[in-house]
N, CA, C and O atoms as a GROMACS GRO file, in nm:
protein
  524
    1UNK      N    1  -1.641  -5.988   1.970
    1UNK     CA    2  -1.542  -6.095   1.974
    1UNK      C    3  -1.516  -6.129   2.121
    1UNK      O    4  -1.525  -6.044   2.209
    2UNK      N    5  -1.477  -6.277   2.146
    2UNK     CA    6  -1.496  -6.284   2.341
    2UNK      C    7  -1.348  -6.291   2.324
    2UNK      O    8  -1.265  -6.297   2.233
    3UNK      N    9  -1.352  -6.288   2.443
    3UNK     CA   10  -1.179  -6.213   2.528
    3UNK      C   11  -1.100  -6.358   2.465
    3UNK      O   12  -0.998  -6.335   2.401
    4UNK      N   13  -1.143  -6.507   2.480
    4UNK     CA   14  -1.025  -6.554   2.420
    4UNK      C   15  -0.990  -6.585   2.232
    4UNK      O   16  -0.912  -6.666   2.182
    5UNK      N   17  -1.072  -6.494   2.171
    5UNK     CA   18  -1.092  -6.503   2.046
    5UNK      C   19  -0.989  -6.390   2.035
    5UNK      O   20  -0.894  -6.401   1.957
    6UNK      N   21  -1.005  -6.280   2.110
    6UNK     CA   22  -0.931  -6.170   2.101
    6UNK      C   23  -0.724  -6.225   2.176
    6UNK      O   24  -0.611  -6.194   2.139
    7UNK      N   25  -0.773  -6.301   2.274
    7UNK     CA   26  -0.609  -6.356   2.285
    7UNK      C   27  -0.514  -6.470   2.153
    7UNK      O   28  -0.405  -6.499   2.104
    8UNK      N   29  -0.619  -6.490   2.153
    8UNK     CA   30  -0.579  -6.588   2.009
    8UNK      C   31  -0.575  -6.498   1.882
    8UNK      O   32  -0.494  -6.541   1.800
    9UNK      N   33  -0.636  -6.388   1.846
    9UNK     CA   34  -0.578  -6.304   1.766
    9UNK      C   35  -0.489  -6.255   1.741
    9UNK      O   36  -0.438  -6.251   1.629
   10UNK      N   37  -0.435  -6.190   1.875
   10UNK     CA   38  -0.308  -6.126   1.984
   10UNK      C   39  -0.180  -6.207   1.937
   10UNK      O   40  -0.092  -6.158   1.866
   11UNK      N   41  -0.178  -6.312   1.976
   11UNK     CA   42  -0.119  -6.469   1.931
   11UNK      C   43  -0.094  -6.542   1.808
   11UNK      O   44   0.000  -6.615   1.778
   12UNK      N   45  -0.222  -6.500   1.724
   12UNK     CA   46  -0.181  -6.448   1.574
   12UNK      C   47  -0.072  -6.390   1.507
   12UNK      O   48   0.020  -6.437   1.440
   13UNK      N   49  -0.105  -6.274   1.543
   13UNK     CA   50  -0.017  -6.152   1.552
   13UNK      C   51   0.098  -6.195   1.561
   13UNK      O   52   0.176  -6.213   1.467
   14UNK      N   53   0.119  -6.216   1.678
   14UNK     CA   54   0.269  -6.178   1.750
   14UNK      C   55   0.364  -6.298   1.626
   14UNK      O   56   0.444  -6.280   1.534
   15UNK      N   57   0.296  -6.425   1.696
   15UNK     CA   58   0.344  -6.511   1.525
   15UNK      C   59   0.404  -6.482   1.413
   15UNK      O   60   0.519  -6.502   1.376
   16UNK      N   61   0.278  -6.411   1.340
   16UNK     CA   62   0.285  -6.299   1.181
   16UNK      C   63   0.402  -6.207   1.197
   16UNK      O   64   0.489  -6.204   1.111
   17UNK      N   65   0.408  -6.127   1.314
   17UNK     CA   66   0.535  -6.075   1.319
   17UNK      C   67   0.618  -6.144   1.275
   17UNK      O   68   0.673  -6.130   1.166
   18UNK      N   69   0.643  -6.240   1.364
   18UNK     CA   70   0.805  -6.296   1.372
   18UNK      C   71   0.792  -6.330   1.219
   18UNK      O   72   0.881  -6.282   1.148
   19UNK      N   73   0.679  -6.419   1.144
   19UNK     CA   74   0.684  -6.460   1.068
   19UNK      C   75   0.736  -6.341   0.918
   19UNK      O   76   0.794  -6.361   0.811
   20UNK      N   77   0.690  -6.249   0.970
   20UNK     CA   78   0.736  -6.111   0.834
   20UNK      C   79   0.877  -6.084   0.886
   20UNK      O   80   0.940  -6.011   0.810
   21UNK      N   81   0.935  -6.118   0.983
   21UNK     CA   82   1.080  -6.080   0.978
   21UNK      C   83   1.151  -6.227   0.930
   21UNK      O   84   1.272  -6.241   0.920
   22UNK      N   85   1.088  -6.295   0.914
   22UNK     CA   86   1.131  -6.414   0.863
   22UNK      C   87   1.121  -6.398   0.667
   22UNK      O   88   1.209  -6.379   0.583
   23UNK      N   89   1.000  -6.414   0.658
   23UNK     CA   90   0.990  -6.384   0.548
   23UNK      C   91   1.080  -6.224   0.452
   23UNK      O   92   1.121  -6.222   0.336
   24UNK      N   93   1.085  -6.113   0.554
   24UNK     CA   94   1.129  -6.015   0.493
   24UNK      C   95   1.292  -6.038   0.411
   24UNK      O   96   1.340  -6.038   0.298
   25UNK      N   97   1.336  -6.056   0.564
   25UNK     CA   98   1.490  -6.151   0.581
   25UNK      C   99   1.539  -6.237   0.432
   25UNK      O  100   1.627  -6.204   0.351
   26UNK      N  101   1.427  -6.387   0.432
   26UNK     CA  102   1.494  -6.420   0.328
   26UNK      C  103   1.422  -6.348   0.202
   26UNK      O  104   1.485  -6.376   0.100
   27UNK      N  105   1.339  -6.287   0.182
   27UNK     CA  106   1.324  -6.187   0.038
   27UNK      C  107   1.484  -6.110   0.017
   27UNK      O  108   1.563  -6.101  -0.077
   28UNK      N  109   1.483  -6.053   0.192
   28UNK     CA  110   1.644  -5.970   0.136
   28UNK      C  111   1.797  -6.061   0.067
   28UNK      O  112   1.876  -6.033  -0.024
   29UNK      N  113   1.784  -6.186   0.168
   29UNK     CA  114   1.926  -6.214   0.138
   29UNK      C  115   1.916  -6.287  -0.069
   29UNK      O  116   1.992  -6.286  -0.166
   30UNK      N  117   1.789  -6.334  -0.039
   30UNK     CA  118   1.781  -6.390  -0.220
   30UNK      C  119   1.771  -6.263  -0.287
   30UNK      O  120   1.846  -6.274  -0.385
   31UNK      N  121   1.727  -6.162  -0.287
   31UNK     CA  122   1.762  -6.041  -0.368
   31UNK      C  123   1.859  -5.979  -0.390
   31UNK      O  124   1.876  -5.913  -0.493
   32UNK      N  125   1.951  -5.990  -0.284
   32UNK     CA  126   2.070  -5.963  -0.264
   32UNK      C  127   2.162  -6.082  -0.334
   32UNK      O  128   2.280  -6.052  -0.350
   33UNK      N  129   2.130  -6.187  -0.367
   33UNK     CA  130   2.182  -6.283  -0.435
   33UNK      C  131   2.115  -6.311  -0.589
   33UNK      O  132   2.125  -6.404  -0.669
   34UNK      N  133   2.058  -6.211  -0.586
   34UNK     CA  134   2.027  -6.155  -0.758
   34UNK      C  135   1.916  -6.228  -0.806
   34UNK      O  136   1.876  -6.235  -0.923
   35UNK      N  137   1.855  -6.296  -0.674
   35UNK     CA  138   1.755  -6.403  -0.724
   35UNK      C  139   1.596  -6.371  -0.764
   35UNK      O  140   1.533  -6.311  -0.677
   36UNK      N  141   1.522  -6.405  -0.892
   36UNK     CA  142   1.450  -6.298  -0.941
   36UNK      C  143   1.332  -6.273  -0.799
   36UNK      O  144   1.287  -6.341  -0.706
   37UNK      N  145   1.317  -6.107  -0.861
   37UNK     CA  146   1.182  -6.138  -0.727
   37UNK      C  147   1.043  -6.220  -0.699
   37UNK      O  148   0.966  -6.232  -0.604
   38UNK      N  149   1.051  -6.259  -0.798
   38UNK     CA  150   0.915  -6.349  -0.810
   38UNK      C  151   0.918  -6.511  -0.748
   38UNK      O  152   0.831  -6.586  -0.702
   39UNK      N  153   1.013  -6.518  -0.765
   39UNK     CA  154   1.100  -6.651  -0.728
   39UNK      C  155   1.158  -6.610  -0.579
   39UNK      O  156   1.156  -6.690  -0.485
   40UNK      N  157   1.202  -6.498  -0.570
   40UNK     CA  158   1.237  -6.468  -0.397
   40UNK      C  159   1.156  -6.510  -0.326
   40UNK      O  160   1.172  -6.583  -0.228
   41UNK      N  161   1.018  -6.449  -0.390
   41UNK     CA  162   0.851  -6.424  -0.313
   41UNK      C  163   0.829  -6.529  -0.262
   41UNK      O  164   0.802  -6.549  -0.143
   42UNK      N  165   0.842  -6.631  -0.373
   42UNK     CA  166   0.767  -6.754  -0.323
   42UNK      C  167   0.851  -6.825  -0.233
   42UNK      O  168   0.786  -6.916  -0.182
   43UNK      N  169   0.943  -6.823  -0.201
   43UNK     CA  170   1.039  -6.842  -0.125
   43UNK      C  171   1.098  -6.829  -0.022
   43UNK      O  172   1.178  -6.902   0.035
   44UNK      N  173   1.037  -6.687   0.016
   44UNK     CA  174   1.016  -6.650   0.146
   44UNK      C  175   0.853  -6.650   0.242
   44UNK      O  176   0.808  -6.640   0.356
   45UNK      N  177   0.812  -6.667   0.103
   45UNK     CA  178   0.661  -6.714   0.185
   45UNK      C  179   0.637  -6.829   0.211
   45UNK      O  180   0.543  -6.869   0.279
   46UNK      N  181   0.752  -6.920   0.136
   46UNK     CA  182   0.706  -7.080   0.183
   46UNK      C  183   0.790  -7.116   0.330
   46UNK      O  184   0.759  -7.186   0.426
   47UNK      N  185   0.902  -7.038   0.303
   47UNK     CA  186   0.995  -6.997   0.474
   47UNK      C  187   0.926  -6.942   0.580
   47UNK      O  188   0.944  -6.995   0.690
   48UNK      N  189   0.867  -6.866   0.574
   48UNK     CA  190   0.724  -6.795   0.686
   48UNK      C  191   0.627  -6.889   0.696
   48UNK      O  192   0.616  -6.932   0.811
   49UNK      N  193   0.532  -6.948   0.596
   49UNK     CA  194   0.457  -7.021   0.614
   49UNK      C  195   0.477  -7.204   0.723
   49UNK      O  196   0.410  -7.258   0.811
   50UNK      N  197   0.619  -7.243   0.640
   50UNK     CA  198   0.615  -7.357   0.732
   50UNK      C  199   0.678  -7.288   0.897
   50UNK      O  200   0.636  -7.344   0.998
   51UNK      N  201   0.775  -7.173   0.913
   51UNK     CA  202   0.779  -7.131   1.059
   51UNK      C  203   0.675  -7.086   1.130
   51UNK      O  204   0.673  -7.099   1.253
   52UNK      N  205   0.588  -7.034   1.069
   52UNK     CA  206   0.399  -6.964   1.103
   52UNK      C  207   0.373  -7.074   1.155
   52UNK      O  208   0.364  -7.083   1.278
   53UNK      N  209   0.356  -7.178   1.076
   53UNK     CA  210   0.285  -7.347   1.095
   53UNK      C  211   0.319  -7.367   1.275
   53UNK      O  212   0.248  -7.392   1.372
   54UNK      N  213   0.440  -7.345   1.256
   54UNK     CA  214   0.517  -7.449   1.382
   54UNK      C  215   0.496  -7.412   1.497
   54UNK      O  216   0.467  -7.493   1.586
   55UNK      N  217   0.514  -7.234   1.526
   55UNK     CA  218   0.443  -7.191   1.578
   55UNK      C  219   0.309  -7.131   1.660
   55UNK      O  220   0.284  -7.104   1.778
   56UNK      N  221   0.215  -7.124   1.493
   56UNK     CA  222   0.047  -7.147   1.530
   56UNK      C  223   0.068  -7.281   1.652
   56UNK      O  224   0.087  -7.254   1.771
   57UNK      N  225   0.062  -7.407   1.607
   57UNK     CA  226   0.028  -7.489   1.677
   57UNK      C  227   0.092  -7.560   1.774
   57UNK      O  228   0.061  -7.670   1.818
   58UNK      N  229   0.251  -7.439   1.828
   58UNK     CA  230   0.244  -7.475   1.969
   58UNK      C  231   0.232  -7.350   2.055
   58UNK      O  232   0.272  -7.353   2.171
   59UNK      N  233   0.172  -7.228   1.997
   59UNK     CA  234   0.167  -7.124   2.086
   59UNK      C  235  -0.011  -7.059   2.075
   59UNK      O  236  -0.082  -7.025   2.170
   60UNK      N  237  -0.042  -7.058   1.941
   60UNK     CA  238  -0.146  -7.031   1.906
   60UNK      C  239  -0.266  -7.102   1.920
   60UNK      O  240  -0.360  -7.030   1.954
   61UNK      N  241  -0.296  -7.236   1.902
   61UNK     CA  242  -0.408  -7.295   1.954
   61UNK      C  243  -0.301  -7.422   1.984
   61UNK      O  244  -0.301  -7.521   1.911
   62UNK      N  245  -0.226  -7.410   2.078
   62UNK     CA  246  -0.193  -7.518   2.154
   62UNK      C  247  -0.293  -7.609   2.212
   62UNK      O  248  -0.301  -7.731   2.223
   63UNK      N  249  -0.380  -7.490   2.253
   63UNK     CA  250  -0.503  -7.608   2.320
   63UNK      C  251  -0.593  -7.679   2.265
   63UNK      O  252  -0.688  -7.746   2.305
   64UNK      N  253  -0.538  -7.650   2.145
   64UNK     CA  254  -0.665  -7.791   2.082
   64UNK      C  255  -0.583  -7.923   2.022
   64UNK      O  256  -0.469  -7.918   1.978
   65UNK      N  257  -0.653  -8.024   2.030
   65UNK     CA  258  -0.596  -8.149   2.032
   65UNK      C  259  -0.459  -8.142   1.887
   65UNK      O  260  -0.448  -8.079   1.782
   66UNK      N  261  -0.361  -8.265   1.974
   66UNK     CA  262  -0.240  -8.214   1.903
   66UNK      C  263  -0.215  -8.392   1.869
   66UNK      O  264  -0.315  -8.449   1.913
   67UNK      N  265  -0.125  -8.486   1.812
   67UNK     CA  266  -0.080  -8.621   1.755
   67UNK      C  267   0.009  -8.579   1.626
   67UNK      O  268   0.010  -8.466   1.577
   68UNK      N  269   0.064  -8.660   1.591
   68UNK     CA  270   0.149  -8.690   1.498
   68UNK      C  271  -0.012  -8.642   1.337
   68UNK      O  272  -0.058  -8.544   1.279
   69UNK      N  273  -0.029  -8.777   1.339
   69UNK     CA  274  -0.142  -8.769   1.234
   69UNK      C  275  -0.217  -8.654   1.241
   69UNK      O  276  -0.221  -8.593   1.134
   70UNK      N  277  -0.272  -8.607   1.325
   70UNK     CA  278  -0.362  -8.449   1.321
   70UNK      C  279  -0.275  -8.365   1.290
   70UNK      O  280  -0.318  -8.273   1.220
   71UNK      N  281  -0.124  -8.360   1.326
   71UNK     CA  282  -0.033  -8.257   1.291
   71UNK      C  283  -0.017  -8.219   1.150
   71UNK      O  284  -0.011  -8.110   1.095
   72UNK      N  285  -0.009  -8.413   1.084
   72UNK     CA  286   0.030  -8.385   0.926
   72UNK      C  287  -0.064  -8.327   0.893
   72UNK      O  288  -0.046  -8.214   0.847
   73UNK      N  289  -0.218  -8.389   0.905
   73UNK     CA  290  -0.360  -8.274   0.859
   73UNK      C  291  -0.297  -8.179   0.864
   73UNK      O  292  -0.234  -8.152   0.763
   74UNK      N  293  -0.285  -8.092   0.980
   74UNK     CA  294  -0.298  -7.961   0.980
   74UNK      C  295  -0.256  -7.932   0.925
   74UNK      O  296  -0.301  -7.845   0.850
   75UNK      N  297  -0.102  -7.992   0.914
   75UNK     CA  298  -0.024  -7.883   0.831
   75UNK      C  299  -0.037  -7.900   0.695
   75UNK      O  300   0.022  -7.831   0.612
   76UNK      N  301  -0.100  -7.975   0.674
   76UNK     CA  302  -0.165  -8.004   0.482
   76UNK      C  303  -0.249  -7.914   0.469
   76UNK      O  304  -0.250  -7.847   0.366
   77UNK      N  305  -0.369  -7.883   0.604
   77UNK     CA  306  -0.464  -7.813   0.545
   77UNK      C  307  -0.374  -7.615   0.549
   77UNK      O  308  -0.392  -7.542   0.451
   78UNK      N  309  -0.316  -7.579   0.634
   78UNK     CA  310  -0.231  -7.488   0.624
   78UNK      C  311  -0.142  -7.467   0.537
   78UNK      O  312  -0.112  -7.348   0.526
   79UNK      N  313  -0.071  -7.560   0.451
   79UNK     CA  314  -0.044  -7.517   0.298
   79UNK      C  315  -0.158  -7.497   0.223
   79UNK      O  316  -0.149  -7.414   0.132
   80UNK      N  317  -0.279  -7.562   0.242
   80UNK     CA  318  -0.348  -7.546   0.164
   80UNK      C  319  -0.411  -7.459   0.168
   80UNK      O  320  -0.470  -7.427   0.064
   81UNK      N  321  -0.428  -7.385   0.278
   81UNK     CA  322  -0.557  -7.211   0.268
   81UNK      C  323  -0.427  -7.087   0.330
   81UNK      O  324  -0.374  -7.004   0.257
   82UNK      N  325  -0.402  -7.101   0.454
   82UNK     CA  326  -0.268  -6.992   0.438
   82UNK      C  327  -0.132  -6.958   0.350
   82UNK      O  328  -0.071  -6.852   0.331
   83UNK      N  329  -0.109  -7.104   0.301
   83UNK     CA  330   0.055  -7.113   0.196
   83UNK      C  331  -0.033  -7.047   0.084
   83UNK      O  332   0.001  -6.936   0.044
   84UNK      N  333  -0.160  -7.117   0.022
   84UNK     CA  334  -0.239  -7.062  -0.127
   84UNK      C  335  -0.245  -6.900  -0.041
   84UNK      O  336  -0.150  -6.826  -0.069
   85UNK      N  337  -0.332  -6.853   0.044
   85UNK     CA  338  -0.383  -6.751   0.064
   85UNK      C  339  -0.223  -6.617   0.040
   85UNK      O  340  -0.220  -6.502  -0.002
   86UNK      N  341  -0.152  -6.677   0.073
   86UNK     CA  342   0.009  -6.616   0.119
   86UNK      C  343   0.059  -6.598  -0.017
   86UNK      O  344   0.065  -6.498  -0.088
   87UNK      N  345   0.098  -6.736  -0.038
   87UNK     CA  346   0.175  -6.762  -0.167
   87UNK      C  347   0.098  -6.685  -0.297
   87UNK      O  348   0.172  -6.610  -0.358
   88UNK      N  349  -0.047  -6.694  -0.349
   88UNK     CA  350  -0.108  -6.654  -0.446
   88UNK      C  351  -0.110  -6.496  -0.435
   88UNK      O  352  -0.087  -6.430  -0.536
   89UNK      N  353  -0.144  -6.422  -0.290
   89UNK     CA  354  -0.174  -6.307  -0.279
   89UNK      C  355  -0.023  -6.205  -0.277
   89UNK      O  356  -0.003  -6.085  -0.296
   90UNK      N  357   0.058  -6.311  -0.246
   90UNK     CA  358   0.192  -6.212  -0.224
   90UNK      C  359   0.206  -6.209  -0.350
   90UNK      O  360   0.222  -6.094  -0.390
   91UNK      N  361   0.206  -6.328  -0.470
   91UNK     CA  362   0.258  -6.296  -0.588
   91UNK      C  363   0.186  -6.208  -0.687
   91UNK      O  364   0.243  -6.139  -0.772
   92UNK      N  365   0.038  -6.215  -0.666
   92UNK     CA  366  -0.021  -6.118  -0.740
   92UNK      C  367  -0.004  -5.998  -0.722
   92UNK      O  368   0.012  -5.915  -0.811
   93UNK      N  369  -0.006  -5.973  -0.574
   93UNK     CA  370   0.023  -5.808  -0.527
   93UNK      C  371   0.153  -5.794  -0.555
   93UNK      O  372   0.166  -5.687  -0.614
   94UNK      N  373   0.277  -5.860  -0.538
   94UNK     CA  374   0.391  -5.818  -0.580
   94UNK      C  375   0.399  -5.779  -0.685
   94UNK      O  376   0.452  -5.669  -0.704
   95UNK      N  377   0.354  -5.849  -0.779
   95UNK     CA  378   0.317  -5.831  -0.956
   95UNK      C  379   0.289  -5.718  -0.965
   95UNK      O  380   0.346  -5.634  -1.034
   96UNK      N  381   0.175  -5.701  -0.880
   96UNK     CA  382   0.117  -5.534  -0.938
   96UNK      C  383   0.190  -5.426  -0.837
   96UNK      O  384   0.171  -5.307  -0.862
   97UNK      N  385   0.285  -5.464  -0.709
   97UNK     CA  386   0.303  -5.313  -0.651
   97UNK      C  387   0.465  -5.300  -0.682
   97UNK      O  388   0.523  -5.191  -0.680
   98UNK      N  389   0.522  -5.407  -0.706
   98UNK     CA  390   0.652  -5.410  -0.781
   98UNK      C  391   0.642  -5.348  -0.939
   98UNK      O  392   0.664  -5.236  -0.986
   99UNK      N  393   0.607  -5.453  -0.986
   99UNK     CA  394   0.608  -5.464  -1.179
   99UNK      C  395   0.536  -5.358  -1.221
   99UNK      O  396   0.557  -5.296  -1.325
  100UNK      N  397   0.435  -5.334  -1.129
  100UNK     CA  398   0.326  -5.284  -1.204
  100UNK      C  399   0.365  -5.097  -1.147
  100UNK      O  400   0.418  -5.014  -1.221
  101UNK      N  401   0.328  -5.076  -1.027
  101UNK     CA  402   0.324  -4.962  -0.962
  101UNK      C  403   0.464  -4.921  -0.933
  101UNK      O  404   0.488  -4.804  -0.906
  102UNK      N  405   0.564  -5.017  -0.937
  102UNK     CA  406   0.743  -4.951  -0.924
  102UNK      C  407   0.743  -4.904  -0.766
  102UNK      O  408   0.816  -4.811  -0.732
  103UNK      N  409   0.647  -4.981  -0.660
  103UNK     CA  410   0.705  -4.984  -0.558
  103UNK      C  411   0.796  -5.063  -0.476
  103UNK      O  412   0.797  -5.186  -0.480
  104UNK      N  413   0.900  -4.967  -0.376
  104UNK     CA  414   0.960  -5.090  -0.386
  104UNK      C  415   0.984  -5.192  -0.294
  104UNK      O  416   0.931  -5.180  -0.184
  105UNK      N  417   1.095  -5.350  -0.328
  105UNK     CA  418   1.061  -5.442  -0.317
  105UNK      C  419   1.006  -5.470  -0.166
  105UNK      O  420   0.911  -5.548  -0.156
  106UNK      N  421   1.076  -5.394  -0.012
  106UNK     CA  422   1.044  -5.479   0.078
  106UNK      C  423   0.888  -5.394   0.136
  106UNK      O  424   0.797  -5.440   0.205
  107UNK      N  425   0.904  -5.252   0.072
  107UNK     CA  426   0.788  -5.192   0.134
  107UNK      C  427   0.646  -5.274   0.042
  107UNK      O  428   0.550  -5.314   0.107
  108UNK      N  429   0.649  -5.287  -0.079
  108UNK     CA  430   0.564  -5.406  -0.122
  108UNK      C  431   0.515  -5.535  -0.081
  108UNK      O  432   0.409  -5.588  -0.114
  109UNK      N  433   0.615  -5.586   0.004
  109UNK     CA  434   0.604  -5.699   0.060
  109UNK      C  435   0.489  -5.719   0.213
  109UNK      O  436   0.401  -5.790   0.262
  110UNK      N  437   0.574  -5.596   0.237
  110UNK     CA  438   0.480  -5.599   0.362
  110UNK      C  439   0.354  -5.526   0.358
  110UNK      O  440   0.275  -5.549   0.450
  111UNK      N  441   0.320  -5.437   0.264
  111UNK     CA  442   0.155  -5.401   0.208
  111UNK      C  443   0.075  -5.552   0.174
  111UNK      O  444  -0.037  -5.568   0.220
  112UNK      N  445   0.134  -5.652   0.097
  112UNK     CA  446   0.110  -5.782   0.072
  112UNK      C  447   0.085  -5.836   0.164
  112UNK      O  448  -0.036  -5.856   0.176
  113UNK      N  449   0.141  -5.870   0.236
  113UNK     CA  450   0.121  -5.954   0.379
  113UNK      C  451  -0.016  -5.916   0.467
  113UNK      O  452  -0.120  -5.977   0.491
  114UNK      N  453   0.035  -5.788   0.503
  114UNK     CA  454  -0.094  -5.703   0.553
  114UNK      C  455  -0.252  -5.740   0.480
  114UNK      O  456  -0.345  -5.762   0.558
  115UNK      N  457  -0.272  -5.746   0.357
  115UNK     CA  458  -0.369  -5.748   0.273
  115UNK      C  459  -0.383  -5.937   0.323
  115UNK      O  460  -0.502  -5.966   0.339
  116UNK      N  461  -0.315  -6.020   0.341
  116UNK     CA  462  -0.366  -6.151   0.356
  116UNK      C  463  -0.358  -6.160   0.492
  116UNK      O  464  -0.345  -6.280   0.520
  117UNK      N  465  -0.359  -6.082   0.604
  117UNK     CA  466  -0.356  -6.172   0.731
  117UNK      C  467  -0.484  -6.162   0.769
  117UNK      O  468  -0.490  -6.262   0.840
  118UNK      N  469  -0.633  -6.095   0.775
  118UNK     CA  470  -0.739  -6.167   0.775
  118UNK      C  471  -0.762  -6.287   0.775
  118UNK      O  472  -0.805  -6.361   0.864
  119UNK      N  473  -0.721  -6.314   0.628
  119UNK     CA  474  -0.787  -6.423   0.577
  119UNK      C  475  -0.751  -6.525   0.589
  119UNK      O  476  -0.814  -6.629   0.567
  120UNK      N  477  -0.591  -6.508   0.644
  120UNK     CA  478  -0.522  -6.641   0.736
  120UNK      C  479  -0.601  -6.699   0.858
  120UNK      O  480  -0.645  -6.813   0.873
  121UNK      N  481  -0.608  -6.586   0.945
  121UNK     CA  482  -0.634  -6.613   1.059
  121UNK      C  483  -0.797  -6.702   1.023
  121UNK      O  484  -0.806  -6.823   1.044
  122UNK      N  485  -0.885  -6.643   0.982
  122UNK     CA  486  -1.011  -6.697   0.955
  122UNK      C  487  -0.986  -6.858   0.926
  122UNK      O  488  -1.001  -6.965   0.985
  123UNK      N  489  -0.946  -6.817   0.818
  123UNK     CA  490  -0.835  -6.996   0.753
  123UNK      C  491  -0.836  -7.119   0.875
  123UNK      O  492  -0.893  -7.228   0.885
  124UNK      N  493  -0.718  -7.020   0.983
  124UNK     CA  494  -0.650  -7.099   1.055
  124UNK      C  495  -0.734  -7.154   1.158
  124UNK      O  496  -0.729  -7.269   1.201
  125UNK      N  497  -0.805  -7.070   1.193
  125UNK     CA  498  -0.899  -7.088   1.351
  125UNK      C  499  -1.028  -7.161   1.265
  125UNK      O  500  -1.064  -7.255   1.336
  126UNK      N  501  -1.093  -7.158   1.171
  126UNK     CA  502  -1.216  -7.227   1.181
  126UNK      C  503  -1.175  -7.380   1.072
  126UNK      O  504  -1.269  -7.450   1.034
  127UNK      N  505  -1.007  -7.422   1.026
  127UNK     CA  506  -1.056  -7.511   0.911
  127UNK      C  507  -0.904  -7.576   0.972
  127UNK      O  508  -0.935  -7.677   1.036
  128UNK      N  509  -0.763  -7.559   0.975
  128UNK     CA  510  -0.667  -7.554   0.997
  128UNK      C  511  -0.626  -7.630   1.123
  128UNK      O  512  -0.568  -7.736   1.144
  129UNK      N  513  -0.691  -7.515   1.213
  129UNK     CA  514  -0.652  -7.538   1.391
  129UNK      C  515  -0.815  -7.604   1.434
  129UNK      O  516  -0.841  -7.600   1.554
  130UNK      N  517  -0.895  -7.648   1.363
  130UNK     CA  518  -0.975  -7.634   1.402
  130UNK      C  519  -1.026  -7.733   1.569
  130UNK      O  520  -0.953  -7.824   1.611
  131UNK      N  521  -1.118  -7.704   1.620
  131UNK     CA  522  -1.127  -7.796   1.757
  131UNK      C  523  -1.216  -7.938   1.759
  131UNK      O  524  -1.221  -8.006   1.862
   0.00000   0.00000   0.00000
């Protein structure tokens, strides 16, 4: 991998962080407001996903061409492979490490997350952000 594939990973990352304390956050306060977990899920992943968005593309590949119109793309094509990749994988794995395995809710969440950030990043850098 060349050194700026590896800073843009880095940059990934740091993102995904913020973005799982985002996402963790509102899983807690809607659970805490009795709201079912399945319905939390998607809810806090659509809260991470559009703050991920905003982020990726002014910290993460800032340097590739930016406009109004390329923005909406992007961020269409970023619901469409990270929100699906996020949204589908958190709910299935929740399904099975909640419902299924009785683990619990926030340590599930973040085994979930973990299991899709590959496939974000791949997502993001070759179809998403692309140059």
């Amino acid at each position: 991998m060349s050194s700026a594939a590896c800073v843009r990973l880095l940059r990934f990352s740091v993102v995904g962080a913020l973005g799982i304390v985002v996402q963790l956050g509102t899983l807690a306060a809607l659970s805490a407001m009795r709201v079912d977990y399945m319905i939390a899920t998607a809810l806090a992943v659509e809260f991470a996903v559009v703050h991920n968005f905003l982020w990726h593309r002014s910290f993460t590949w800032r340097d590739r061409a930016q406009g109004r119109v390329r923005d909406f793309f992007s961020l269409l094509r970023f619901h469409l492979s990270n929100g699906l990749i996020s949204l589908l994988g958190n709910l299935v794995l929740m399904r099975t490490f909640v419902g299924g395995l009785g683990v619990p809710l926030l340590e599930a969440n973040i085994a979930s997350i973990a299991v899709c950030f590959l496939a974000n990043f791949i997502a993001s850098d070759r179809w998403v952000f692309r140059a």
